[in-house]
Each structure stands twice: as structure tokens, then as C-alpha cells.
Backbone of each chain as ProteinMPNN parsed JSONL, in Angstrom:
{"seq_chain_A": "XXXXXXXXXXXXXXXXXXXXXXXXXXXXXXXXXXXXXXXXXXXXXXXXXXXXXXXXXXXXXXXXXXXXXXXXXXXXXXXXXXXXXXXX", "coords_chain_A": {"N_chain_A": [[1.737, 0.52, -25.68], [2.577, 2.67, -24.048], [0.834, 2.452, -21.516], [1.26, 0.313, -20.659], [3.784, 0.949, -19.816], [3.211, 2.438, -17.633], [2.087, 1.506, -15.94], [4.17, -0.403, -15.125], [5.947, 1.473, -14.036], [3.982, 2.523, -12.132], [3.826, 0.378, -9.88], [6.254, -0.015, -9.195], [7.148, 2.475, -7.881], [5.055, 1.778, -5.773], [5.387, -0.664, -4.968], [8.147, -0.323, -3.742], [7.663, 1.24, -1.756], [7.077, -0.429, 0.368], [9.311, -1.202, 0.452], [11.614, -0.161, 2.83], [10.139, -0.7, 5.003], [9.589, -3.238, 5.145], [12.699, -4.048, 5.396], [13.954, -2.872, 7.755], [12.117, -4.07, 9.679], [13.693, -6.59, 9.157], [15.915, -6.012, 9.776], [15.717, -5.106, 12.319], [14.016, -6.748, 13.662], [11.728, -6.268, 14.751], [8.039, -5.55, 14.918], [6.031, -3.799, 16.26], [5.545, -1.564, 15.208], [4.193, -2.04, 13.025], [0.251, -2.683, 12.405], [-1.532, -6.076, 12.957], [-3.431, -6.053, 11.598], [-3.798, -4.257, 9.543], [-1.537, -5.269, 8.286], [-2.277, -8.177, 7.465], [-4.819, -7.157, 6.19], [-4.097, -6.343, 4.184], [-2.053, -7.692, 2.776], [-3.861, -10.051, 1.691], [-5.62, -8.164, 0.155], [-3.522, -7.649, -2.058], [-3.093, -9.739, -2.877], [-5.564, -10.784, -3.85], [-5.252, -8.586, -5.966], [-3.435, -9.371, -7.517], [-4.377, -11.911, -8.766], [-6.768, -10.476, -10.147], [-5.157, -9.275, -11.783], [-4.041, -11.284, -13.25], [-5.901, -11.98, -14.518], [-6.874, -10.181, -16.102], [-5.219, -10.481, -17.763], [-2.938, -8.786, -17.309], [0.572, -7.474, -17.0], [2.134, -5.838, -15.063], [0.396, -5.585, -13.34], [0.395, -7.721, -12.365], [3.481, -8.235, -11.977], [4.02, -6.641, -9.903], [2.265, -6.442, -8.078], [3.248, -9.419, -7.44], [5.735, -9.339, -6.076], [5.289, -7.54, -4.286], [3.488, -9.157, -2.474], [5.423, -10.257, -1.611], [7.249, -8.944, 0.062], [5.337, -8.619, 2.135], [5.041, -10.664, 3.235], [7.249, -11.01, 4.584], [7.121, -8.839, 6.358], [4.768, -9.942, 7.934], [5.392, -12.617, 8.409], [7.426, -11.159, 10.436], [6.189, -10.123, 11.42], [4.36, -12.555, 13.322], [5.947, -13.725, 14.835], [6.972, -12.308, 16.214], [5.125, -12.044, 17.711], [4.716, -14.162, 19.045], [6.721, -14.553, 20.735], [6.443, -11.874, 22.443], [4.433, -12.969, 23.886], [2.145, -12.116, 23.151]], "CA_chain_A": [[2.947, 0.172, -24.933], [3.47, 3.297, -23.002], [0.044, 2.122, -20.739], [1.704, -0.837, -19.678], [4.949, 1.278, -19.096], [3.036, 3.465, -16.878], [1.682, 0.078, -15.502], [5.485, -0.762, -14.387], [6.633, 3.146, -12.772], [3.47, 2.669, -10.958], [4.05, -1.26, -9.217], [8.005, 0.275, -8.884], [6.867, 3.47, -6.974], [4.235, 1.648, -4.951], [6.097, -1.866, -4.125], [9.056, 0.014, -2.972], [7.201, 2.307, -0.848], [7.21, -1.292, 1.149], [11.007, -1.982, 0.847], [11.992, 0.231, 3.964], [9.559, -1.25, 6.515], [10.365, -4.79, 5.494], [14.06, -4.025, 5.509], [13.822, -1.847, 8.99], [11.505, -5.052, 10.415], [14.638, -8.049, 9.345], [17.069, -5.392, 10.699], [15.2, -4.924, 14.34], [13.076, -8.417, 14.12], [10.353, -5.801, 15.539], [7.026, -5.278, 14.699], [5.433, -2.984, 17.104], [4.806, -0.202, 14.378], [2.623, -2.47, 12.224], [-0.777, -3.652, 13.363], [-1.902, -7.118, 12.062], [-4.605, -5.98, 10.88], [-3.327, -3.808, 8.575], [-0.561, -6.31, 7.241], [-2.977, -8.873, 7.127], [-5.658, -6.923, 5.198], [-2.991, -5.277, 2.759], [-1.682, -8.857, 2.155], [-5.438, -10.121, 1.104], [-5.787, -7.405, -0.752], [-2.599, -7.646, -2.904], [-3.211, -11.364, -3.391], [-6.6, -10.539, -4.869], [-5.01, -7.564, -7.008], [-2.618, -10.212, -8.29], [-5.095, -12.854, -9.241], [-7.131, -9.475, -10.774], [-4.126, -8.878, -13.033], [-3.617, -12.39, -13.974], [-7.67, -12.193, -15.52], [-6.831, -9.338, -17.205], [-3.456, -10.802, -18.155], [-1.668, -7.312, -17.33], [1.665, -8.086, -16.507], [2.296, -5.061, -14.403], [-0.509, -6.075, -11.806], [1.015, -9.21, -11.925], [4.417, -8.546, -11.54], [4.277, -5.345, -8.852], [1.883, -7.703, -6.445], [4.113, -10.743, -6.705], [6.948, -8.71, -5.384], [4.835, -6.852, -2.613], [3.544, -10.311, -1.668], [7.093, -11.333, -0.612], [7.73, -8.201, 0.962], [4.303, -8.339, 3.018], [4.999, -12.116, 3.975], [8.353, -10.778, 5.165], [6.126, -8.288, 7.576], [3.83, -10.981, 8.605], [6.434, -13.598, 9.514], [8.504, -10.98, 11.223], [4.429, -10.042, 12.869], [3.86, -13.104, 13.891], [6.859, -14.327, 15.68], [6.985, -11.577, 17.418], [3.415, -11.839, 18.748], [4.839, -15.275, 19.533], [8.192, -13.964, 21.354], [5.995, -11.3, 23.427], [3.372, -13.958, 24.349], [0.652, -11.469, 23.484]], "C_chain_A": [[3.139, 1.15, -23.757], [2.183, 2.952, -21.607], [0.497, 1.014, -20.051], [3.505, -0.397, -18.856], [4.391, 2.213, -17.571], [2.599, 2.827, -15.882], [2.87, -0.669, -14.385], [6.122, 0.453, -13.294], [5.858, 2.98, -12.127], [3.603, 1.343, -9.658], [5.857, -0.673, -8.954], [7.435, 0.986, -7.74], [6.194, 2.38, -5.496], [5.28, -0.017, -3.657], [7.237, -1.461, -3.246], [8.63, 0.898, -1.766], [7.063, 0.753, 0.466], [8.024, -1.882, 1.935], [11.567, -1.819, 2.401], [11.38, -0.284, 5.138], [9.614, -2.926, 6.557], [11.705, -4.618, 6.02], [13.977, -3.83, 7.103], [13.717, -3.413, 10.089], [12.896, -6.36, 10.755], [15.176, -7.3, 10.351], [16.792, -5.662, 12.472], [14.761, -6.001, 14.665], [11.811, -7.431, 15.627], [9.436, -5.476, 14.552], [6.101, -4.68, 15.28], [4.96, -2.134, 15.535], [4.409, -0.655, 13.354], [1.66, -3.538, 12.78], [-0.962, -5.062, 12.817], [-3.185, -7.244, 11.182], [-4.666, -5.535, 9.57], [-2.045, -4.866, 7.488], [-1.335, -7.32, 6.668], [-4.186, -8.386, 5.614], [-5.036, -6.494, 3.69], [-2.704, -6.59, 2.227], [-2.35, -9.91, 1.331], [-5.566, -9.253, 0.075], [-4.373, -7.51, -2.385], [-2.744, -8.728, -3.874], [-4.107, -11.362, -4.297], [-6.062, -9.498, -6.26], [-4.077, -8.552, -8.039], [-3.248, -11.132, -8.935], [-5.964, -11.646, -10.124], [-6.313, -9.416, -12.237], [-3.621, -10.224, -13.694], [-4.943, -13.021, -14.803], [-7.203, -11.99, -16.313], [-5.439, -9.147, -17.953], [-2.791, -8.778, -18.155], [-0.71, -7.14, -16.064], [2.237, -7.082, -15.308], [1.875, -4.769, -12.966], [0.473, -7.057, -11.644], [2.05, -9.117, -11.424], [4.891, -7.718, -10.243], [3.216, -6.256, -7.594], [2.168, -8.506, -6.266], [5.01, -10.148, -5.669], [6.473, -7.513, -3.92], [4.671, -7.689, -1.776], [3.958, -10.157, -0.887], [7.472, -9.939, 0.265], [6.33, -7.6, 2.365], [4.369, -9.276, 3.81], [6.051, -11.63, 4.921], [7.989, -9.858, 6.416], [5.87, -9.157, 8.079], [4.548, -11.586, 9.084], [7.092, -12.447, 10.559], [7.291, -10.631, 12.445], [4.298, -11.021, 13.88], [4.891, -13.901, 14.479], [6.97, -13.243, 16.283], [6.535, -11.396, 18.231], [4.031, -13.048, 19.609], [5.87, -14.75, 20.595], [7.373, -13.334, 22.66], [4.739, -12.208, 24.005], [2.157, -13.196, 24.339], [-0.28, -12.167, 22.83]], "O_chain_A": [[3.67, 0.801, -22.702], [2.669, 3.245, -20.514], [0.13, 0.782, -18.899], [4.151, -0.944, -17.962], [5.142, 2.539, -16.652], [2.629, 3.412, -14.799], [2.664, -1.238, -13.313], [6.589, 0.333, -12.161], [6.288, 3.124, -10.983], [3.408, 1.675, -8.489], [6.514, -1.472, -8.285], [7.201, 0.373, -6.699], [6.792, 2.282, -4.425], [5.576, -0.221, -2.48], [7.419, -2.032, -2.171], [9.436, 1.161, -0.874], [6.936, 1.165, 1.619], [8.025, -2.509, 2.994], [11.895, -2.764, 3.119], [11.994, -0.327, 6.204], [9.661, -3.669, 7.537], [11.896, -5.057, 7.154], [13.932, -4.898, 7.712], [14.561, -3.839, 10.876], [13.157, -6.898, 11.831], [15.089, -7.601, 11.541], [17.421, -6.178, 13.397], [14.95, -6.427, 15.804], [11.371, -7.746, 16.732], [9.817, -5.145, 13.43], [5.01, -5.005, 14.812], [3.879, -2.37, 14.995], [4.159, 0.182, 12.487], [1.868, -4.63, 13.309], [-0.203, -5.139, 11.85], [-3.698, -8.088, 10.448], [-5.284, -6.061, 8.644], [-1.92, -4.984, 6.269], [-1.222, -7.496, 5.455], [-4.348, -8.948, 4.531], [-5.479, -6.403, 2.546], [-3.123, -6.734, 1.079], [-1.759, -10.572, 0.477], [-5.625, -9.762, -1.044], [-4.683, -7.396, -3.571], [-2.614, -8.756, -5.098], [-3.863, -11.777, -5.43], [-6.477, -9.695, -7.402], [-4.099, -8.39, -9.259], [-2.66, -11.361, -9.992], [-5.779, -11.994, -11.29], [-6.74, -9.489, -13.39], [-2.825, -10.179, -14.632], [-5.042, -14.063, -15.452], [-6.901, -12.747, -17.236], [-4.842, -8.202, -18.469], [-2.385, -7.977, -18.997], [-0.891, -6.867, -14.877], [2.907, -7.71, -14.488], [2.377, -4.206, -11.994], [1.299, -7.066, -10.731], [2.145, -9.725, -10.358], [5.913, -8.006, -9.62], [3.557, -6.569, -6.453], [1.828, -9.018, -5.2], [4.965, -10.502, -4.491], [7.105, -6.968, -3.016], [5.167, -7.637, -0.651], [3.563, -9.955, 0.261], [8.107, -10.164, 1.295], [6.358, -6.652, 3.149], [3.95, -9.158, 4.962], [5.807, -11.81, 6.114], [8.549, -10.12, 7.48], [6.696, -9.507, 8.922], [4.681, -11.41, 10.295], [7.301, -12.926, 11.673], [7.31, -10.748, 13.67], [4.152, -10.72, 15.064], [4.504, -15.061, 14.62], [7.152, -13.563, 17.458], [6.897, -10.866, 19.282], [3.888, -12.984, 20.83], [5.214, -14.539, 21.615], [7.438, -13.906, 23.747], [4.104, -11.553, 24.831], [1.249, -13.367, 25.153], [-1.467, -11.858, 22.934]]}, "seq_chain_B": "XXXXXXXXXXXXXXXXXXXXXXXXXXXXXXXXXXXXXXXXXXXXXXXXXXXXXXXXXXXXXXXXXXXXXXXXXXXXXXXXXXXXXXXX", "coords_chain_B": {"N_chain_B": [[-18.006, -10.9, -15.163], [-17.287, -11.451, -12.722], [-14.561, -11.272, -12.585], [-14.355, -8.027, -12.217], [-15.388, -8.065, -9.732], [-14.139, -9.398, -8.061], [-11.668, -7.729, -8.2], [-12.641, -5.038, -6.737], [-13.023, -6.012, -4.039], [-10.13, -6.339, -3.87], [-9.57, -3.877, -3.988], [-10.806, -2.729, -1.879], [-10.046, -4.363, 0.277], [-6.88, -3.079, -0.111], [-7.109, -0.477, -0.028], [-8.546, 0.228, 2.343], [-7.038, -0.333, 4.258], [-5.394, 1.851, 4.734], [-6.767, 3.066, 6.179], [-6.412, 3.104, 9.003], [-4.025, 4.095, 9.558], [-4.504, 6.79, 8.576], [-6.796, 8.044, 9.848], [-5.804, 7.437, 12.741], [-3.749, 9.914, 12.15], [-5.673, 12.177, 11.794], [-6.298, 12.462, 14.29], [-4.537, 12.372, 16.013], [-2.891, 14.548, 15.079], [-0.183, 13.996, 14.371], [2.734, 12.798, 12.662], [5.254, 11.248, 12.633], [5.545, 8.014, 12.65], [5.4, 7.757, 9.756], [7.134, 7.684, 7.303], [8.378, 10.544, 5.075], [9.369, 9.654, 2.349], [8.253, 7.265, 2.016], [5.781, 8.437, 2.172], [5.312, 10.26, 0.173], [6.049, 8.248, -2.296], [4.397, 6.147, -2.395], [1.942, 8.115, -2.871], [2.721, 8.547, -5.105], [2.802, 6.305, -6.66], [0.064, 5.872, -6.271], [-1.023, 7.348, -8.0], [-0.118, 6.968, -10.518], [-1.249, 4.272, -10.642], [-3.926, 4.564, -11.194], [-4.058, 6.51, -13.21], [-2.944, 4.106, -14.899], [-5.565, 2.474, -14.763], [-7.358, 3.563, -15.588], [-6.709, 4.067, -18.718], [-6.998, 1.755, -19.089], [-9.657, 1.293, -18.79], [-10.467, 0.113, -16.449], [-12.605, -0.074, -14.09], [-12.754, -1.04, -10.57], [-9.776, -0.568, -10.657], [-9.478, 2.296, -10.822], [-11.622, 3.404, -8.864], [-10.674, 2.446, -6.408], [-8.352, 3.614, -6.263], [-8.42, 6.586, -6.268], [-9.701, 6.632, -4.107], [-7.874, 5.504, -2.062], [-5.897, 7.906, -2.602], [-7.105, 9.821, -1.683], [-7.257, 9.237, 0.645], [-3.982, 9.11, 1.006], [-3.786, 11.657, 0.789], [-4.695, 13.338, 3.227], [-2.39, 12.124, 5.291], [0.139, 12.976, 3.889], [-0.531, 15.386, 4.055], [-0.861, 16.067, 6.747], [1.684, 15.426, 7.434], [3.292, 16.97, 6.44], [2.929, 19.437, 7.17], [3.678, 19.165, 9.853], [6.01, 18.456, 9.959], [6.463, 21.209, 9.12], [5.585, 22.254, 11.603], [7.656, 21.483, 13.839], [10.209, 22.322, 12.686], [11.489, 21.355, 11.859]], "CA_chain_B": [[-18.307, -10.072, -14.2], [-16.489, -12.263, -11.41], [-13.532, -10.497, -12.188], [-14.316, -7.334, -11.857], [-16.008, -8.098, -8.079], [-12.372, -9.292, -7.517], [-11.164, -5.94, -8.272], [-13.541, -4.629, -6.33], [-12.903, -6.537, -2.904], [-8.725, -6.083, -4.013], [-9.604, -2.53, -3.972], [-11.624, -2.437, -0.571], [-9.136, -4.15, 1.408], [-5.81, -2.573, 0.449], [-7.684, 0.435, 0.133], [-8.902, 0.093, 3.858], [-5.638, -0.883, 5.343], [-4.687, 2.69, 4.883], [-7.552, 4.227, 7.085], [-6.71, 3.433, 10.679], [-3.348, 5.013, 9.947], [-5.043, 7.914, 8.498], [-7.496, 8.433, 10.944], [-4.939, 7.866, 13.778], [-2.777, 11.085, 12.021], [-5.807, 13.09, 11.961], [-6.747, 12.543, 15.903], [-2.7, 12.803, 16.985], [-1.981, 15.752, 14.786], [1.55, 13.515, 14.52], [3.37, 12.394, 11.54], [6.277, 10.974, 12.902], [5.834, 7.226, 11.887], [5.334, 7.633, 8.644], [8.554, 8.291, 6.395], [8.203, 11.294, 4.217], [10.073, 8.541, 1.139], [6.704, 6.809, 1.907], [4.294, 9.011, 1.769], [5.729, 10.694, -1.591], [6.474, 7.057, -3.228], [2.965, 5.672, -2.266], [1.188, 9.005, -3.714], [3.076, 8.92, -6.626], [2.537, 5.018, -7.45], [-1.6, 5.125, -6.475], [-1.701, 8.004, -8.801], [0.365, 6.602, -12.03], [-2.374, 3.016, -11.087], [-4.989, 5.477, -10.961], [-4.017, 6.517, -14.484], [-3.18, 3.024, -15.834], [-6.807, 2.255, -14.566], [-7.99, 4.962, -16.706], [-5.931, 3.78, -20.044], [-7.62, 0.299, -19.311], [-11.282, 1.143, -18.308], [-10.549, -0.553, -15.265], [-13.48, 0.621, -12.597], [-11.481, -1.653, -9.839], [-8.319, -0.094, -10.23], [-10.074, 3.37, -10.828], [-12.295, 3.491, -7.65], [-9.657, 1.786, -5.251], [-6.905, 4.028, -6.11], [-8.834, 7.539, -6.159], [-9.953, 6.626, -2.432], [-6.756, 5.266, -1.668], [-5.343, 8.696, -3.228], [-7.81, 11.103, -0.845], [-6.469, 9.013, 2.698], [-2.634, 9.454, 1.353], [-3.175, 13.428, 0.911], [-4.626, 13.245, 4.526], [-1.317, 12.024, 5.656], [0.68, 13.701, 3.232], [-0.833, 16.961, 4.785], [-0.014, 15.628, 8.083], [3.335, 14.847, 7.261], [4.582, 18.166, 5.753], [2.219, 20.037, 8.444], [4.135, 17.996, 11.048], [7.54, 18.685, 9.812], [6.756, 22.599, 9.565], [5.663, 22.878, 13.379], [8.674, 21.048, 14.354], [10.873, 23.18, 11.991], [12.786, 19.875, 10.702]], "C_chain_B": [[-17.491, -10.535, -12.613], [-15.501, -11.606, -11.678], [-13.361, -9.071, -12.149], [-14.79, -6.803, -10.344], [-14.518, -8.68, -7.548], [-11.639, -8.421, -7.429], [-11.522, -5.464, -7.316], [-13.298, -5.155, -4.718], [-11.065, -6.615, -2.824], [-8.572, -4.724, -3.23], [-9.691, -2.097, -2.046], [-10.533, -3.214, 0.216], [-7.584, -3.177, 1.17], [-5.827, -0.878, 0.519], [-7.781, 1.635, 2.109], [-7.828, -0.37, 4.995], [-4.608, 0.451, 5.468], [-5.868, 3.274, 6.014], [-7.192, 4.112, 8.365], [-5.389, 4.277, 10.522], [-3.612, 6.545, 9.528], [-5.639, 8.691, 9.526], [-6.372, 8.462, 12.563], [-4.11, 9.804, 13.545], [-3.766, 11.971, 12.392], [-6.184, 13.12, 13.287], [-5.281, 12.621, 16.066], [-2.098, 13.822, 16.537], [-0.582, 14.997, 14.313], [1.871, 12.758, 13.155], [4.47, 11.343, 11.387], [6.048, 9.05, 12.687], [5.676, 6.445, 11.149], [6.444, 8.61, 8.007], [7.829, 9.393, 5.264], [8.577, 10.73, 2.67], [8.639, 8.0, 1.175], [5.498, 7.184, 1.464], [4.258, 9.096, 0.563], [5.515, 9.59, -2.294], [5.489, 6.692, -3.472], [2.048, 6.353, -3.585], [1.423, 8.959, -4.733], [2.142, 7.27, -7.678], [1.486, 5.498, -7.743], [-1.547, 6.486, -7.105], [-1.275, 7.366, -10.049], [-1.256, 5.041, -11.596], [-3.508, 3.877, -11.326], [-5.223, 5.764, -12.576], [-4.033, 5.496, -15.471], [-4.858, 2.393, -15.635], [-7.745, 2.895, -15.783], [-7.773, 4.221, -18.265], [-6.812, 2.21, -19.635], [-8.949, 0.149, -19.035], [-10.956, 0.253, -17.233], [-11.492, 0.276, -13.773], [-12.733, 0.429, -11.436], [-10.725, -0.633, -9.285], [-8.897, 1.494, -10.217], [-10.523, 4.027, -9.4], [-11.237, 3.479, -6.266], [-8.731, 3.183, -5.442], [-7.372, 5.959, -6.344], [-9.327, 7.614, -4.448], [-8.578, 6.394, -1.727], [-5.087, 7.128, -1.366], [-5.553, 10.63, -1.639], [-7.114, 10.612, 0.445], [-4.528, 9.243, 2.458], [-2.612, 11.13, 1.396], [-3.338, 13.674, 2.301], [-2.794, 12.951, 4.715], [-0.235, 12.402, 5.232], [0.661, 15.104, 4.06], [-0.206, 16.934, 6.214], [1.022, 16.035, 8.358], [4.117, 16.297, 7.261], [3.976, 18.844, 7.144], [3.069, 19.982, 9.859], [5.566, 18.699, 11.29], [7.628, 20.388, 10.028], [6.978, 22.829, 11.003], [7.187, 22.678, 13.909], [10.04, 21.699, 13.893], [11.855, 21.943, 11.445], [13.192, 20.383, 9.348]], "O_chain_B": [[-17.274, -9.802, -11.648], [-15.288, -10.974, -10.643], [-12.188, -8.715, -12.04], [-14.677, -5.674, -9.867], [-13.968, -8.198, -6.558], [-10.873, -8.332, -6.469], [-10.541, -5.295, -6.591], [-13.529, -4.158, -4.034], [-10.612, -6.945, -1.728], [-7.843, -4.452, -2.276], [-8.947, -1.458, -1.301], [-10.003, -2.44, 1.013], [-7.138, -2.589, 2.156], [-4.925, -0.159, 0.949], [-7.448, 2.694, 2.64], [-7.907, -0.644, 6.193], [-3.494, 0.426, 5.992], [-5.397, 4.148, 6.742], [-7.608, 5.025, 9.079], [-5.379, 5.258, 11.265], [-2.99, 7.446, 10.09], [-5.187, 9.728, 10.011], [-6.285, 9.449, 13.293], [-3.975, 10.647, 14.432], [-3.386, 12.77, 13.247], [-6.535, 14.28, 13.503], [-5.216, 13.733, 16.59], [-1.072, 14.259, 17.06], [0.171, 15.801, 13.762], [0.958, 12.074, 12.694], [4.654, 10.685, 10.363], [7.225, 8.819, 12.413], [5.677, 5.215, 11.201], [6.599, 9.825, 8.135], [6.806, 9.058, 4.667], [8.074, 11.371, 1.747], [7.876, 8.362, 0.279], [4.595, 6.694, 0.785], [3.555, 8.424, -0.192], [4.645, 9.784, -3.143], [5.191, 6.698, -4.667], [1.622, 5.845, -4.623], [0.571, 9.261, -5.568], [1.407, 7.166, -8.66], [1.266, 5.764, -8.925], [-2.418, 7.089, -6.479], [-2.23, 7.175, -10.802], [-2.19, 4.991, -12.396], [-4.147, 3.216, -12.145], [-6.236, 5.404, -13.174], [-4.671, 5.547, -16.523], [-5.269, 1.781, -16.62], [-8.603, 2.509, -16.577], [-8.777, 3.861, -18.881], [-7.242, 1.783, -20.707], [-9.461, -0.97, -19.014], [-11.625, -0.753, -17.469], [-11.07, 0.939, -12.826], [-12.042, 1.369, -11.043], [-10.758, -0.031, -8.212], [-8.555, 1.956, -9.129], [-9.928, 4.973, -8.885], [-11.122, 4.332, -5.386], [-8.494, 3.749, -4.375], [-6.381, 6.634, -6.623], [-9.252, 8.633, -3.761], [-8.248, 7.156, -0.818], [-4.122, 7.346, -0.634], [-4.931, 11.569, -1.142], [-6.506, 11.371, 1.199], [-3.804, 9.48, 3.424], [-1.697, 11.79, 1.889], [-2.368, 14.188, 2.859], [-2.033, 13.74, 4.154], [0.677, 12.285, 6.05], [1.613, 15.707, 4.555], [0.711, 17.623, 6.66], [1.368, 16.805, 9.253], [5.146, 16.638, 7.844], [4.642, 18.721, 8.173], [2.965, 20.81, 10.764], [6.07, 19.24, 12.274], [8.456, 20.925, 10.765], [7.955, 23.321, 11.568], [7.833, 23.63, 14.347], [10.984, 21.629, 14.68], [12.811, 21.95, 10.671], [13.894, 19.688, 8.614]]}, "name": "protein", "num_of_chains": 2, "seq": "XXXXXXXXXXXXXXXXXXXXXXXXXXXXXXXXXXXXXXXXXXXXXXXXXXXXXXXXXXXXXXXXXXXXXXXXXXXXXXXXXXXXXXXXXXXXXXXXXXXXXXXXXXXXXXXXXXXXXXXXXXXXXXXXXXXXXXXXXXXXXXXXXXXXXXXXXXXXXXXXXXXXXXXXXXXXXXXX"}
């Protein structure tokens, strides 16, 4: 039990380490200070870590990369309307 | 074995979505935007996955999050480094 608790403090620590630059992004509706490359690849990557943890049924993958997902999509959309906005 | 090459390509991108801001800190010397809440929160998570990796024989999560671990002390170092000069 305490491996899957240690499973949850770490998907807490790490997903929130996300919260502030989504939040920051609705607030401003900017995206200058993340590349797309990086949101993009992090967002790939999560997706896979989530399908990873849904092999090895451990709920902790599962439930700490659903909830980064949504706070990576929330990057990306605010990325890619912005790219759209500045016509770059 | 397919799901541990999922691991494995999980690993390598969100892994790799930390290096250009790494490598940017150590060519700018500069810290400034990356939150000190970040850095800490990050380090802390990819070390507790680092450990649940461990408690699960997970290579994957093992590999990924020991590399992941070496580019946040880079910026970690940065960070505090950053804040001394500046006397913040």
C-alpha cells in the first residue's frame, strides 16, 4: 500500500508543478514563455505514460497523467491560438 | 515487452522536453523564468516516481526519471545560483 501511496505524493508534487503555468497562461491568454515543442513533446509523452500505467494497471500513473493531460491541453490550446492571434 | 518500449518512448519524450530549457539556463547563466515552487515541486515529484519505479521494478519509470532528475539539478543549481548573485 504505502508504494502506491508514494505513487500518489509523487503525480501530486509533479502535476501541480504544472498548475501555475496553466493558470498564469488562462489569466494572460499568453504563451510566449512556452515553446511548442516542448508542450507538444511533454503532452506525447504524458499520454504514453498514461496508457503505460493503464498496462500496468497502477492507478497513480493513471490518475497523475490524466490530470496533467488537461492541464497540458490547457497550454496547447492557449499555444495554439495564440500562434493563430500573432499570425506566426 | 510492448509495454515496456512504451515506457521507454513515455520516458524519452517527457524526459527530453526538459533539455532545451536546461541547456538554455546553462548558456544564459539566468534563472529567472523558471519559478523556484517549480523547480522544488518537479524535483521532489521525479524523485518520489523515481522511487515508486524502484518499489515496482519499473526500468521505464527508473531510467526516465533519474535523467529527468540530473537536467532538474542543472536548473535547480541555476536557480538558487541565480537568486544568490542577485541577492533576492
Amino acid at each position: 500500500m504505502e508504494t502506491e501511496l508514494l505513487g500518489y505524493v509523487a503525480g501530486i508534487l509533479t502535476t501541480f508543478a504544472f498548475l501555475p503555468q496553466a493558470l498564469r497562461m488562462i489569466r494572460t491568454r499568453q504563451a510566449r514563455d512556452v515553446s511548442m515543442t516542448w508542450a507538444a513533446s511533454m503532452t506525447a509523452g504524458v499520454f504514453l505514460w498514461f496508457c503505460y500505467g493503464m498496462l500496468k494497471h497502477s492507478v497513480p500513473l493513471i490518475s497523475a497523467n490524466i490530470v496533467t493531460l488537461l492541464l497540458l491541453f490547457v497550454i496547447l490550446f492557449v499555444k495554439i491560438r495564440d500562434r493563430g492571434n500573432s499570425g506566426s
